[in-house]
DRENTORKOL-3810 file (N, C-alpha, C; in nm, 4 decimals):
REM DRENTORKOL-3810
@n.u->0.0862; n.v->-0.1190; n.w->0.0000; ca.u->0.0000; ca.v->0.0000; ca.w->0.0000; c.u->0.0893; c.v->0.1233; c.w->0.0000
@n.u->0.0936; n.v->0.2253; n.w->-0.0700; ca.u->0.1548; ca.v->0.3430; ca.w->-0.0854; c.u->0.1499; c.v->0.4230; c.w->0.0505
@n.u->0.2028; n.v->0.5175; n.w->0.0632; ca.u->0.2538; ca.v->0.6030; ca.w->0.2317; c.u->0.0992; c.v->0.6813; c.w->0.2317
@n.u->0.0087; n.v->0.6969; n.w->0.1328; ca.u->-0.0926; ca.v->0.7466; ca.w->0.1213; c.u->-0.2006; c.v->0.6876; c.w->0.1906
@n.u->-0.2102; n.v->0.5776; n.w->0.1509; ca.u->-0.3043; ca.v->0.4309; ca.w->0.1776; c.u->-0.2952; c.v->0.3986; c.w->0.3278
@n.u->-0.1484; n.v->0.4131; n.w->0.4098; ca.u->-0.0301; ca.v->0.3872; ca.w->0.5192; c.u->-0.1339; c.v->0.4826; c.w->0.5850
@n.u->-0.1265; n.v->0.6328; n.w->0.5480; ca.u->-0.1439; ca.v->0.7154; ca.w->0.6517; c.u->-0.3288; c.v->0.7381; c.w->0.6683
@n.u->-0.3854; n.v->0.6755; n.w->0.5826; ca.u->-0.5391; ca.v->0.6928; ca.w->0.5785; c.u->-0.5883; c.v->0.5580; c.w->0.6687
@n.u->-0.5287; n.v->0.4195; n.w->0.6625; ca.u->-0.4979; ca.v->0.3101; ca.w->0.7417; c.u->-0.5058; c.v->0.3724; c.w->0.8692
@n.u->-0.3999; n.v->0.4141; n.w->0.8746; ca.u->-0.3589; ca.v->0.4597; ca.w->1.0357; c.u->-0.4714; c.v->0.5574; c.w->1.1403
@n.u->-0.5220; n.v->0.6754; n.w->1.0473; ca.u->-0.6284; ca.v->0.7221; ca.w->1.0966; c.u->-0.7496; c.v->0.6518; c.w->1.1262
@n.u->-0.8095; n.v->0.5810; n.w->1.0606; ca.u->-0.8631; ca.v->0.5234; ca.w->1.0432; c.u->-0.9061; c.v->0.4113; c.w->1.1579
@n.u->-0.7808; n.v->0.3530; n.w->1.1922; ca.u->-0.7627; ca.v->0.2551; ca.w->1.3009; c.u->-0.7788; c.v->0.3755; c.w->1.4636
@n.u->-0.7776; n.v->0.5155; n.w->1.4452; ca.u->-0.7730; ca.v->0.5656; ca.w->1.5213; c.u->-0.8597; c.v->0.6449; c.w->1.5857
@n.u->-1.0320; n.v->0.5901; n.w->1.5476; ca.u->-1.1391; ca.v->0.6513; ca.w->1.5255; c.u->-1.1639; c.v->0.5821; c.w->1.6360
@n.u->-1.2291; n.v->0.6748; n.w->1.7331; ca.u->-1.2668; ca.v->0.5608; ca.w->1.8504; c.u->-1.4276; c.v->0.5466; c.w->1.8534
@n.u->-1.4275; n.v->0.4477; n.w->1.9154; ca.u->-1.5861; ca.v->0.3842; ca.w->1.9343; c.u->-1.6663; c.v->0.4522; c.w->2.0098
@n.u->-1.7783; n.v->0.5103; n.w->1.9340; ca.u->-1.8723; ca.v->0.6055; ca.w->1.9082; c.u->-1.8823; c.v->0.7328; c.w->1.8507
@n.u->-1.7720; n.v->0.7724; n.w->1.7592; ca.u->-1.7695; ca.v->0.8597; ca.w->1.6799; c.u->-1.7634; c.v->0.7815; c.w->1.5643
@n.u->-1.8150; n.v->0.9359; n.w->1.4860; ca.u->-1.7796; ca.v->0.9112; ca.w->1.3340; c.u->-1.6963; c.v->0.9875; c.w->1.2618
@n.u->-1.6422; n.v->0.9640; n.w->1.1159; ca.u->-1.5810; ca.v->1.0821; ca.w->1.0363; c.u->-1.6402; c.v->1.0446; c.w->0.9225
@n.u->-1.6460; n.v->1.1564; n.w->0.8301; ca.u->-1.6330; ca.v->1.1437; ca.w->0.6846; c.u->-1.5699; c.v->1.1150; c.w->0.6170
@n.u->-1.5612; n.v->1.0306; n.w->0.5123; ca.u->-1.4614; ca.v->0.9664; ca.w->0.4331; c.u->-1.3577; c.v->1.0662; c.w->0.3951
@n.u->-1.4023; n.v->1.2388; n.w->0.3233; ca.u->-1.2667; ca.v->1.2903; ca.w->0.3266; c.u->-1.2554; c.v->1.3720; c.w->0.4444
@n.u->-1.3191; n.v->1.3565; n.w->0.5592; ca.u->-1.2676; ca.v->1.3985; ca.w->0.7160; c.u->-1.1638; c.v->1.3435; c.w->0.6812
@n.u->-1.1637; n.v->1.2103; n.w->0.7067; ca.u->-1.0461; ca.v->1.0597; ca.w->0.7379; c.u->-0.9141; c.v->1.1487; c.w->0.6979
@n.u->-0.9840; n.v->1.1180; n.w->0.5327; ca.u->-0.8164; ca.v->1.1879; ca.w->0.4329; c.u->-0.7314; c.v->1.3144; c.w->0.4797
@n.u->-0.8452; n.v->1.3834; n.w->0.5221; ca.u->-0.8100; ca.v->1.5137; ca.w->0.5527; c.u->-0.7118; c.v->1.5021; c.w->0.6911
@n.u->-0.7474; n.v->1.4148; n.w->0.8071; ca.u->-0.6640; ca.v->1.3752; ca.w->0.8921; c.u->-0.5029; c.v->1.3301; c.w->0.8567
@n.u->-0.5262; n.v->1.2779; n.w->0.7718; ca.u->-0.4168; ca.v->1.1829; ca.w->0.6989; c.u->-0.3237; c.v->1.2652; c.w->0.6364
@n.u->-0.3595; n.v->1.3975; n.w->0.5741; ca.u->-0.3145; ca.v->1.5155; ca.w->0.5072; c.u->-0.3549; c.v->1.4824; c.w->0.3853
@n.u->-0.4295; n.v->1.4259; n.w->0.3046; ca.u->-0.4414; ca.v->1.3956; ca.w->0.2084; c.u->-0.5546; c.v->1.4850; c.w->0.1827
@n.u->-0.5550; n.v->1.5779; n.w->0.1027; ca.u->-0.6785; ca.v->1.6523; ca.w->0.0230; c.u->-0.7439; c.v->1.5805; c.w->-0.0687
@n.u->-0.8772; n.v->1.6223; n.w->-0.0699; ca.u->-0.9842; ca.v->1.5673; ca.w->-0.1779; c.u->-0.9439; c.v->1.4499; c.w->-0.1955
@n.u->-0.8997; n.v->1.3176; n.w->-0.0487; ca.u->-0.9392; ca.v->1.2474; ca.w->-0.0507; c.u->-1.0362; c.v->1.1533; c.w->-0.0228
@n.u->-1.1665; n.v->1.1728; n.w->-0.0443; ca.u->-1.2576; ca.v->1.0786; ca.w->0.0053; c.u->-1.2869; c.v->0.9601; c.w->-0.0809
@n.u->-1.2819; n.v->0.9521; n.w->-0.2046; ca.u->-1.2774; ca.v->0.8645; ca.w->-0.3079; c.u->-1.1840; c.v->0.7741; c.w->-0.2139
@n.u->-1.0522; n.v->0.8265; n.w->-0.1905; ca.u->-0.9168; ca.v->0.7545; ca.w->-0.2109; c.u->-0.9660; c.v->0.6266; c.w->-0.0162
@n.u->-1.0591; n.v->0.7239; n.w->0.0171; ca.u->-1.0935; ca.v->0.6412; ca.w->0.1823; c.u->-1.1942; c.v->0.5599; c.w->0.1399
@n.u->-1.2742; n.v->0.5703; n.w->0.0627; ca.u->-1.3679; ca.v->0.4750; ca.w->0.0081; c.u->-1.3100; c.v->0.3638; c.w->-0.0527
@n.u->-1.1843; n.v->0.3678; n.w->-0.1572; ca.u->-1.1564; ca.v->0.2987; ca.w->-0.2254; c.u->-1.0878; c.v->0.1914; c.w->-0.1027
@n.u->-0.9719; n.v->0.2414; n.w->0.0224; ca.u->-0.9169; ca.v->0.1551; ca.w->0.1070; c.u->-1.0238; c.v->0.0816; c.w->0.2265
@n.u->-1.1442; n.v->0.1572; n.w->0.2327; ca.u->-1.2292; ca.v->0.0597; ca.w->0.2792; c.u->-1.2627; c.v->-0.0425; c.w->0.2478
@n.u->-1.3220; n.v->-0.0136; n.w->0.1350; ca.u->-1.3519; ca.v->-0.1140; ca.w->0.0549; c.u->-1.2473; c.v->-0.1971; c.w->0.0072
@n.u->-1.1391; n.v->-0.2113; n.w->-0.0071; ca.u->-1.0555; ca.v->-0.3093; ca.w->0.0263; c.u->-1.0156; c.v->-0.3983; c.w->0.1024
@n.u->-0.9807; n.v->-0.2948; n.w->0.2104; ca.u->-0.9052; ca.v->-0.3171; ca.w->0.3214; c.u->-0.9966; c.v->-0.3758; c.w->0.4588
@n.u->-1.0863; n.v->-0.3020; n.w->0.4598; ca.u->-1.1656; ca.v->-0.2932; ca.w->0.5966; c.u->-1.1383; c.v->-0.4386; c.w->0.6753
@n.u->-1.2122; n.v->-0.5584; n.w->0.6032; ca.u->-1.2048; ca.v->-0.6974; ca.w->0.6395; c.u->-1.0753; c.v->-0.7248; c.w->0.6743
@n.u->-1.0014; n.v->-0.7277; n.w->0.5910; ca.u->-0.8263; ca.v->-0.7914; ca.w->0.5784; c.u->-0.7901; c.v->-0.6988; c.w->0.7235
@n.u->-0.7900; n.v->-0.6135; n.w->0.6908; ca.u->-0.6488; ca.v->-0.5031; ca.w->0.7658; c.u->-0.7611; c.v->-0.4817; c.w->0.9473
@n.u->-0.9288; n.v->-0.4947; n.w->0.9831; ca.u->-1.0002; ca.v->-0.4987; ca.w->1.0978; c.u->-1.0084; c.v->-0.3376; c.w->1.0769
@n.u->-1.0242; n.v->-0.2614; n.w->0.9771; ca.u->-1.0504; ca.v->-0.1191; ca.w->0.9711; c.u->-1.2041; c.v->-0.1186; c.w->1.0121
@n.u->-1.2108; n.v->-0.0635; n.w->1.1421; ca.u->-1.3476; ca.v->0.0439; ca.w->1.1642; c.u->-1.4627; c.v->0.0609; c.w->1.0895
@n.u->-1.4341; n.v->0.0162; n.w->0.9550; ca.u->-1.5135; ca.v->0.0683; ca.w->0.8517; c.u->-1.6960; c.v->0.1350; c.w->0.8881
@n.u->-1.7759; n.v->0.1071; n.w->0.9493; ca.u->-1.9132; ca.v->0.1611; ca.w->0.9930; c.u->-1.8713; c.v->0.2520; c.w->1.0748
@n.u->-1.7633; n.v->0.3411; n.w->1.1237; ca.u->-1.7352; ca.v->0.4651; ca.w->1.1538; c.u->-1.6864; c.v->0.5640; c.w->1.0894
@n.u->-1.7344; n.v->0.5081; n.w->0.9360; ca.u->-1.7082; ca.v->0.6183; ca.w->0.8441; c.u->-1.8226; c.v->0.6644; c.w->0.7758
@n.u->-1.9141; n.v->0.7948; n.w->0.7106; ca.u->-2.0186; ca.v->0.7709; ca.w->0.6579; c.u->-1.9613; c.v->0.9307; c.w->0.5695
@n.u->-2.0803; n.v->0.9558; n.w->0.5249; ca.u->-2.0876; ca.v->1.0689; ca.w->0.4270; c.u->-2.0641; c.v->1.2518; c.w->0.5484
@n.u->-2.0169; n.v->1.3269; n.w->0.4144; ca.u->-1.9438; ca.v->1.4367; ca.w->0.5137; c.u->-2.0976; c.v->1.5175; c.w->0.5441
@n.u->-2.2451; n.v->1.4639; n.w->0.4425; ca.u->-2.3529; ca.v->1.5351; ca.w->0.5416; c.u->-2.4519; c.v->1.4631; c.w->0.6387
@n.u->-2.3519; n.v->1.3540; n.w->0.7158; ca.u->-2.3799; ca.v->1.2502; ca.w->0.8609; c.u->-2.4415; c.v->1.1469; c.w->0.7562
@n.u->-2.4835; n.v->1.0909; n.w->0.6654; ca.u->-2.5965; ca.v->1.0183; ca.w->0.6194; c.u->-2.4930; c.v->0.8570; c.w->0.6082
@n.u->-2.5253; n.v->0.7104; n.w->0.6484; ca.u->-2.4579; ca.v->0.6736; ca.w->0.5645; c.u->-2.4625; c.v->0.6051; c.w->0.4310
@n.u->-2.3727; n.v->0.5843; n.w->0.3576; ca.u->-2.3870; ca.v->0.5803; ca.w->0.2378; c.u->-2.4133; c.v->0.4330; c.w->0.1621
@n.u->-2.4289; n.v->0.3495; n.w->0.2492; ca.u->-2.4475; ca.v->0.2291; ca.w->0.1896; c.u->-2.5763; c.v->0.2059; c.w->0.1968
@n.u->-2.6424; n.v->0.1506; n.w->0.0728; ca.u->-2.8267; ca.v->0.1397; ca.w->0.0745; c.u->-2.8878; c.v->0.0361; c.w->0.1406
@n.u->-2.9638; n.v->0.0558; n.w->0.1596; ca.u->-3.0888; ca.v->-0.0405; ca.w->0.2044; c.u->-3.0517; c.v->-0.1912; c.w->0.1741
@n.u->-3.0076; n.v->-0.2858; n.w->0.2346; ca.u->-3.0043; ca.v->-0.3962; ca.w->0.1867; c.u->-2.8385; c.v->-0.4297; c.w->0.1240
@n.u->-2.7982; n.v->-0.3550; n.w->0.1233; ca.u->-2.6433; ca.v->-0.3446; ca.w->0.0850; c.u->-2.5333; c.v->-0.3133; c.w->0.2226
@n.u->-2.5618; n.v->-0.2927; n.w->0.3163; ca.u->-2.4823; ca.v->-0.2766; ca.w->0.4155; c.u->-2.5461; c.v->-0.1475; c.w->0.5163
@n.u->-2.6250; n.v->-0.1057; n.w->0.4902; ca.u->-2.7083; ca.v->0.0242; ca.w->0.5704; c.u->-2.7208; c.v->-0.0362; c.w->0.7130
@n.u->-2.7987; n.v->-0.2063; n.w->0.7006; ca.u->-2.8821; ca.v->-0.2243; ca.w->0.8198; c.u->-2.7506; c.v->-0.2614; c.w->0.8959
@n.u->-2.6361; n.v->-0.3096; n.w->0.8876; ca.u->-2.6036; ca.v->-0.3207; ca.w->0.9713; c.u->-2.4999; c.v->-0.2467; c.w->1.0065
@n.u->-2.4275; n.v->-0.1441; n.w->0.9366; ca.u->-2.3912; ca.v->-0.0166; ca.w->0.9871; c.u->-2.4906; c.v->0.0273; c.w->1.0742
@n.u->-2.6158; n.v->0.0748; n.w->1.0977; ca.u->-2.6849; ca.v->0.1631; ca.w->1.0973; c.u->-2.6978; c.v->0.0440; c.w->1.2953
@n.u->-2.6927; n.v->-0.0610; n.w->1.2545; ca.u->-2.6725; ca.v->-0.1287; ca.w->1.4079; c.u->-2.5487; c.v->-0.1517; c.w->1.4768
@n.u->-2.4411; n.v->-0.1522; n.w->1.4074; ca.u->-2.2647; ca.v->-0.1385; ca.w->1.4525; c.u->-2.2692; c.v->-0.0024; c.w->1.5278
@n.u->-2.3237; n.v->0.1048; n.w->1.4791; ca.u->-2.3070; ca.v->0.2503; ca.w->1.5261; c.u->-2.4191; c.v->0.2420; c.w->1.6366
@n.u->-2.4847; n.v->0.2230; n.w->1.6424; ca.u->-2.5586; ca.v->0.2249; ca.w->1.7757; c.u->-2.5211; c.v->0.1509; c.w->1.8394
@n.u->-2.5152; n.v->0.0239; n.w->1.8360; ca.u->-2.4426; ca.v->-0.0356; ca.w->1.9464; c.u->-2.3127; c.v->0.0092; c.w->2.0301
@n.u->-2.2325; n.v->0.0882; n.w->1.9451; ca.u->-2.1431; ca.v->0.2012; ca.w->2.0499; c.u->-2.2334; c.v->0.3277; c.w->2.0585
@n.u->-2.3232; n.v->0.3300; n.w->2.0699; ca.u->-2.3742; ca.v->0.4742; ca.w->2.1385; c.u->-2.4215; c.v->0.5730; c.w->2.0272
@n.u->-2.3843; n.v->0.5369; n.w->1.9044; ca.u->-2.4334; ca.v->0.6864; ca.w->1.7861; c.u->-2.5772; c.v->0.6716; c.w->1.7691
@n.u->-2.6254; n.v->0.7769; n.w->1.7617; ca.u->-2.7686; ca.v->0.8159; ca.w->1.7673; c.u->-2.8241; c.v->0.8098; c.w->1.5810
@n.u->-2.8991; n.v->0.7045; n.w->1.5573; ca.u->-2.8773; ca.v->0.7075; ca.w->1.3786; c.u->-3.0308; c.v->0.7080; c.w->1.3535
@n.u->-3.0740; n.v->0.7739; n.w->1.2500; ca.u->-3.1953; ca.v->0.8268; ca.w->1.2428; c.u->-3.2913; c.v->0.7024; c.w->1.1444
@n.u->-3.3701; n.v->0.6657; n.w->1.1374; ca.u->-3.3923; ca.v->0.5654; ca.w->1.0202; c.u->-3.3939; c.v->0.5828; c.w->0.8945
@n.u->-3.3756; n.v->0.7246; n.w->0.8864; ca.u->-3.2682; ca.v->0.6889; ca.w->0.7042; c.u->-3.1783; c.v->0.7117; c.w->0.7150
@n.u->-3.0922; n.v->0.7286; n.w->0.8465; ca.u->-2.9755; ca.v->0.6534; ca.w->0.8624; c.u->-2.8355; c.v->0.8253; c.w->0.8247
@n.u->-2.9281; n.v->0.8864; n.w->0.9283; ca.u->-2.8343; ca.v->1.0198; ca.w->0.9463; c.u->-2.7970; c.v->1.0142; c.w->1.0896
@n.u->-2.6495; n.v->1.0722; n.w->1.1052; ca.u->-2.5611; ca.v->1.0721; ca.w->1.1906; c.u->-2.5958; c.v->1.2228; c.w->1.2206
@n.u->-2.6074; n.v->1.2905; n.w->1.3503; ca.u->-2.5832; ca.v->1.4168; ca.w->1.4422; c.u->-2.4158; c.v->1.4817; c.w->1.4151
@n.u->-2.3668; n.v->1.5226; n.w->1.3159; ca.u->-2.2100; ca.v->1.5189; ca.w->1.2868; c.u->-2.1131; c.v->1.6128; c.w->1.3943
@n.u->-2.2241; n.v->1.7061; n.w->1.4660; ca.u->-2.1460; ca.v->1.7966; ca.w->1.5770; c.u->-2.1526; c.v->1.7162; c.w->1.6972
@n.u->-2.2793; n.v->1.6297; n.w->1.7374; ca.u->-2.2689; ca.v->1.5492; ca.w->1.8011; c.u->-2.1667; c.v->1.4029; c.w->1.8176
@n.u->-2.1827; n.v->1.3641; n.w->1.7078; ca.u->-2.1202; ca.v->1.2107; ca.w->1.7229; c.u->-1.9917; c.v->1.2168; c.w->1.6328
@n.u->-1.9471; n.v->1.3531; n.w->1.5728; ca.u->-1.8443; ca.v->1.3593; ca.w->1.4859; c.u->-1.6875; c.v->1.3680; c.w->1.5423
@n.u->-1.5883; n.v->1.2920; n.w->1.4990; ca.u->-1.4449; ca.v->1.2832; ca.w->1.5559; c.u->-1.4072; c.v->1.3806; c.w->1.5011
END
């Protein structure tokens, strides 16, 4: 994985349980600009393999982004079960529950 991939990894692993970030929050941690593509793309890789956090990441306006039947329901129960308050279409409070 490139020092890019390295440093979005690393944040990533550093999200603690019951917050959230936005995919280019993450990047933006990482120093990486206008990366949210680039945090989507290592989730979706990585998440399983590497034990990345992944359901503590959602969209930068709280919502998350995986649909109905595709991974929503159980994000939408990973995040509550640490404490995030998720609305049933599945919006996050971002001043509230945001890292």
């Amino acid at each position: 994985m490139s020092d890019i991939g390295d440093r979005i990894r690393a944040v990533l692993r550093e999200i603690p349980a019951g917050r959230v970030v936005s995919y280019a929050g993450a990047a933006a941690r990482a120093g990486v600009a206008n990366g949210g593509r680039t945090t989507a793309r290592i989730l979706h890789a990585c998440s399983r393999k590497d034990g990345l956090p992944w359901h503590r990441v959602i969209r930068s306006d709280g919502r998350i982004a995986l649909p109905p039947g595709g991974g929503f329901e159980l994000q939408k129960t990973l995040l509550e079960a640490e404490g995030v308050e998720v609305s049933p279409e599945g919006r996050v409070d971002m001043r509230r529950f945001g890292w």
